[in-house]
C-alpha positions as CSV (number, residue, x, y, z in Angstrom):
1,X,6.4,7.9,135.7
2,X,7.1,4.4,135.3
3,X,3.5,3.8,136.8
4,X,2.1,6.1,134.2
5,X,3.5,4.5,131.2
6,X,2.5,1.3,132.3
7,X,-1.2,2.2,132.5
8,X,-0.5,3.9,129.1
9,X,1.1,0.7,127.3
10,X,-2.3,-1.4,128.9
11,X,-4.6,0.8,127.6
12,X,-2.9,0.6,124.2
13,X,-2.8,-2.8,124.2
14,X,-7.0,-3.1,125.2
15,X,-7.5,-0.3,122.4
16,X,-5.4,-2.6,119.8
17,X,-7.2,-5.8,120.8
18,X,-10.7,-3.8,120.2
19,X,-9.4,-2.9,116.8
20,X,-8.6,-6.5,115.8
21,X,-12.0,-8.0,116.9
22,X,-13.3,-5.3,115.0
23,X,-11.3,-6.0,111.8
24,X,-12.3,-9.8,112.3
25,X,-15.9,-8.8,112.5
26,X,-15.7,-6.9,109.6
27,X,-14.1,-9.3,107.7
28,X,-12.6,-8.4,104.4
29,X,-15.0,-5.7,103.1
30,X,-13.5,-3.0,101.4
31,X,-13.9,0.7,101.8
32,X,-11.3,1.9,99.7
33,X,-11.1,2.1,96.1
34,X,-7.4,2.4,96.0
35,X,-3.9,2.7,97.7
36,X,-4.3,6.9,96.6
37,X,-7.6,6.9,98.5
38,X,-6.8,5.1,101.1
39,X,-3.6,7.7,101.6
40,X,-6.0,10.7,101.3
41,X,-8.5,9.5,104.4
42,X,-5.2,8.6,106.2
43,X,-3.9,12.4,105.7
44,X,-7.5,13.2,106.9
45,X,-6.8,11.3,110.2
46,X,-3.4,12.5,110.8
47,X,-4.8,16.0,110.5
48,X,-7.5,14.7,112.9
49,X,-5.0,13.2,115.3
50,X,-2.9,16.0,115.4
51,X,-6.1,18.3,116.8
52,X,-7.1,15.6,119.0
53,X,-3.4,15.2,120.5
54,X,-2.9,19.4,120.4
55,X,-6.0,19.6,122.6
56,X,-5.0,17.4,124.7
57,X,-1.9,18.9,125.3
58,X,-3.3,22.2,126.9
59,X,-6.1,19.7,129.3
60,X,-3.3,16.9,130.4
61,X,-2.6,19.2,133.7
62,X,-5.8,18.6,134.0
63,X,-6.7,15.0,133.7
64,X,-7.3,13.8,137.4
65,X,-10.5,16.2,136.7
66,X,-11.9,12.9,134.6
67,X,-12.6,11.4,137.6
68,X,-15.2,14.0,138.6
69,X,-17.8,14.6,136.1
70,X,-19.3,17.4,137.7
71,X,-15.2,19.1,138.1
72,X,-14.8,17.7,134.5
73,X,-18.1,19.8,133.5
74,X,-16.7,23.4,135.1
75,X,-13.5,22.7,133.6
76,X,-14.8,22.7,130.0
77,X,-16.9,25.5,130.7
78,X,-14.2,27.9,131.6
79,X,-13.6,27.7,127.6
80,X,-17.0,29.2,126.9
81,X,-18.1,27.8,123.3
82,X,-14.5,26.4,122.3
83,X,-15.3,23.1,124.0
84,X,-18.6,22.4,122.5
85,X,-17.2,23.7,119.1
86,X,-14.2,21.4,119.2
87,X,-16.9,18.9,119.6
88,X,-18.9,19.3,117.0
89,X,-15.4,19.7,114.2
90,X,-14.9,16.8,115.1
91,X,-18.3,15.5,114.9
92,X,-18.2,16.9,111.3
93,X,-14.9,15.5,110.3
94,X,-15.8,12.1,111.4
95,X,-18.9,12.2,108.4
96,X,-16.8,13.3,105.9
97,X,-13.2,11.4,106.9
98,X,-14.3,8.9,109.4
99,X,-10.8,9.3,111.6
100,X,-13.1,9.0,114.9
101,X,-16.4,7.1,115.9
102,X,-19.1,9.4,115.9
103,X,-20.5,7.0,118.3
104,X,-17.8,7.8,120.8
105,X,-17.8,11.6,120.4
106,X,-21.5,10.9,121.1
107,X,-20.6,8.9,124.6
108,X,-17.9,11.8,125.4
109,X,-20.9,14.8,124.8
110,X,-23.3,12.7,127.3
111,X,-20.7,12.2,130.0
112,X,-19.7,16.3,129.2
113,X,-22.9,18.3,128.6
114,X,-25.5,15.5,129.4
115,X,-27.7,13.8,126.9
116,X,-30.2,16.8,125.6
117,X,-26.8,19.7,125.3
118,X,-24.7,16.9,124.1
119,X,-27.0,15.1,121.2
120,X,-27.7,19.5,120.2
121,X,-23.6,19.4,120.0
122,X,-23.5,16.2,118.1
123,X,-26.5,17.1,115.6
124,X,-24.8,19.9,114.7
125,X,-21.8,18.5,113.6
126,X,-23.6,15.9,112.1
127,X,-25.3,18.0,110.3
128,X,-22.8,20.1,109.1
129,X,-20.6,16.9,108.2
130,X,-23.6,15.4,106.1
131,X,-24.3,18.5,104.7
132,X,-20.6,18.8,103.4
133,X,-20.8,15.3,102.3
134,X,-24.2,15.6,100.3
135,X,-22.6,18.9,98.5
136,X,-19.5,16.9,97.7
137,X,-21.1,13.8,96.2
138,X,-23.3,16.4,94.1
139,X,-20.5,18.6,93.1
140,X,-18.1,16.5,91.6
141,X,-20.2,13.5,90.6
142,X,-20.1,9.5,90.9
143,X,-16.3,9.4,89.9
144,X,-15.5,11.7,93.1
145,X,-17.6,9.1,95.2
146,X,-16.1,6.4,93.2
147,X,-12.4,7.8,94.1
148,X,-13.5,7.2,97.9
149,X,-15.8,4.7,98.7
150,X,-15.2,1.1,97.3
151,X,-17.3,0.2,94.3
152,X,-18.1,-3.0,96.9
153,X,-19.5,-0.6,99.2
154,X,-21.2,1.7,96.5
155,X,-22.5,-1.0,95.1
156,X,-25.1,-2.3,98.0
157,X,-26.8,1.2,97.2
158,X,-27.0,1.4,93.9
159,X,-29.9,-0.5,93.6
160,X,-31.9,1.6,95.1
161,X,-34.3,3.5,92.8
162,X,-35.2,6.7,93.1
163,X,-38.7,6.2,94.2
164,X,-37.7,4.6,97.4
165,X,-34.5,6.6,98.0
166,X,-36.0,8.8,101.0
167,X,-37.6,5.9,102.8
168,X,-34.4,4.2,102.0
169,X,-32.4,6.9,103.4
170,X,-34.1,7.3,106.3
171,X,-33.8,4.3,107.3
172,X,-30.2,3.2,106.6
173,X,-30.2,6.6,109.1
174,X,-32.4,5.6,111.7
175,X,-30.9,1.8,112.1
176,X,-27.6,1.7,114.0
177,X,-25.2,-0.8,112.5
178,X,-25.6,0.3,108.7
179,X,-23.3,2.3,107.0
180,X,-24.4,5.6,106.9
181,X,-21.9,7.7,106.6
182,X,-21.5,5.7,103.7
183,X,-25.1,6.7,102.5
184,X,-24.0,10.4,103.1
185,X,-21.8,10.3,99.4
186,X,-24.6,7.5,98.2
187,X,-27.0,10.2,98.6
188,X,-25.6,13.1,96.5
189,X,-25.7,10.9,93.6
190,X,-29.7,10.8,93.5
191,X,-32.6,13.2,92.2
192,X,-33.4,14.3,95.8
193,X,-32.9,18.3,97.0
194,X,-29.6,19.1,98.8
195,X,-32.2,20.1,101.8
196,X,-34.8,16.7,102.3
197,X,-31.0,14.9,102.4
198,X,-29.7,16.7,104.8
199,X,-33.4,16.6,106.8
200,X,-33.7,12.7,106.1
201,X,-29.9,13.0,107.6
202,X,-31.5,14.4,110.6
203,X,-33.7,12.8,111.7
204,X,-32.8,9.5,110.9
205,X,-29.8,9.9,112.9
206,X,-31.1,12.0,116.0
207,X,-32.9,8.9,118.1
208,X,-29.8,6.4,118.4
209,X,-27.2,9.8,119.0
210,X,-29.7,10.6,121.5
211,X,-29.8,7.4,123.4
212,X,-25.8,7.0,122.9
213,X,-25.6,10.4,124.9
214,X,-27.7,8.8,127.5
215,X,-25.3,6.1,128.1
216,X,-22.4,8.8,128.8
217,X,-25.0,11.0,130.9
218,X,-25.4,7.7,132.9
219,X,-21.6,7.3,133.3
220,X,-21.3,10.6,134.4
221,X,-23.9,10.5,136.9
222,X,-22.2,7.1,138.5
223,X,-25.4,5.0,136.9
224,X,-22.7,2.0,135.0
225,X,-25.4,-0.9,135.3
226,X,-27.6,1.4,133.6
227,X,-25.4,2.5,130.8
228,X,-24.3,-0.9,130.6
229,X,-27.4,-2.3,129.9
230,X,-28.2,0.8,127.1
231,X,-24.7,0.3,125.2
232,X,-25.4,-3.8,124.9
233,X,-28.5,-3.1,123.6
234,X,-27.6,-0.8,121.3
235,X,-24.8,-3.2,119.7
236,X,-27.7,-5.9,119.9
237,X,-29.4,-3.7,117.6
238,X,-26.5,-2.8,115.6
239,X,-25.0,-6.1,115.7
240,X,-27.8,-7.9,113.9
241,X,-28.8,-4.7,111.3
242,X,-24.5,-5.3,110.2
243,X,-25.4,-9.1,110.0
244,X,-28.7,-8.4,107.5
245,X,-27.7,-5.3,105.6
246,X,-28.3,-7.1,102.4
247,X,-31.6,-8.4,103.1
248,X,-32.7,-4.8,104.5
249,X,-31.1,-2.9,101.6
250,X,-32.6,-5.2,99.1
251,X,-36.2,-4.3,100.5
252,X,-35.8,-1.0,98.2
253,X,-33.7,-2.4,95.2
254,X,-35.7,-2.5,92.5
């Protein structure tokens, strides 16, 4: 036991230092508006959290089986569709409340269903996420989005006109690094139909969730150099799109 809560405490600590370099990298950009809508996405997450940690209460007999991919695999099967559908809520939840990386769901699909089942599991719930997003942002307006997203945030988009808003879309989508969930609220507010968003949504984001299911397909299949390779060239990517958002979001502005 003592063993076990020693390995836990380690990989808390690794997880906490991750967070901070995170933070650091971020700097201070805000997301939130306010203290009330800060409290709302942190409801969202405890919600979240308390699936996450109720799920993994019925599997933690079970853990030693994520040492076997191929166990791990007929484990989750034995649930029929509840595993891939617990996937893809949370998939969905992640758009609309960000409490967990879609990127890492991604990496968890890959190493589970391999990279073709487990991008289908993830563009579902993306889809359905974006989807719920799009409506949102179109129901109840710019002061809904406003009440959300930080007017620092909102404000990188908003000078984007309409006549480039799909190519814009697309390819705050199809670039990993920028923020598109963000873009998700951002792109209920313009002129386009509820259907090319949720298309441009798509598409844009189906290439990098495909190759981030590769890297957990690799993991599972024992391939780590591989995978290792993939991941740092996906942050490469992401890494410098974060650095010149500005300069890529400005090719649109008016």
């Amino acid at each position: 036991m003592a063993d076990r809560l020693d390995a836990a405490r380690a990989r808390f600590g690794a997880l906490r230092a991750r967070f901070r370099a995170l933070h650091e990298r971020l700097g201070d950009m805000q997301v939130f508006r306010s203290d009330r809508a800060r409290r709302r996405f942190l409801v969202h997450a405890a919600v979240a959290l308390g699936v996450i940690v109720g799920f993994l209460s019925l599997v933690r007999p079970h853990l030693p089986l994520l040492t076997d991919a191929e166990r791990l695999r007929s484990f989750i099967r034995q649930f029929g569709i509840a595993g891939p559908l617990v996937l893809i809520a949370l998939q969905a939840l992640q758009v609309v409340a960000a409490p967990v990386p879609g990127q890492v769901l991604a990496v968890a699909a890959g190493y589970l269903y391999g990279a073709w089942a487990g991008t289908l599991y993830n563009m579902v719930g993306i889809t359905i996420g974006s989807t719920v997003a799009f409506w949102l942002s179109r129901r109840y307006g710019r002061s809904y989005v406003e009440s959300i997203v930080h007017e620092d945030a909102l404000a990188r988009f908003d000078g984007i006109d309409d006549d480039h808003a799909r190519l814009a879309l697309l390819v705050v989508f199809l670039v990993p690094g920028l923020p598109d969930d963000v873009i998700c609220f951002f792109g209920g507010l313009t002129r386009l139909p509820l259907w090319q968003l949720v298309a441009l949504a798509v598409v844009g984001r189906a290439p990098a969730f495909f190759l981030v299911n590769v890297i957990g397909d690799l993991i599972s299949a024992g391939r780590f150099e591989a995978a290792t390779i993939l991941a740092l060239a996906i942050t490469a990517v992401s890494a410098f799109a974060f650095h010149y958002r500005e300069r890529l979001l400005g090719l649109f502005s008016d």
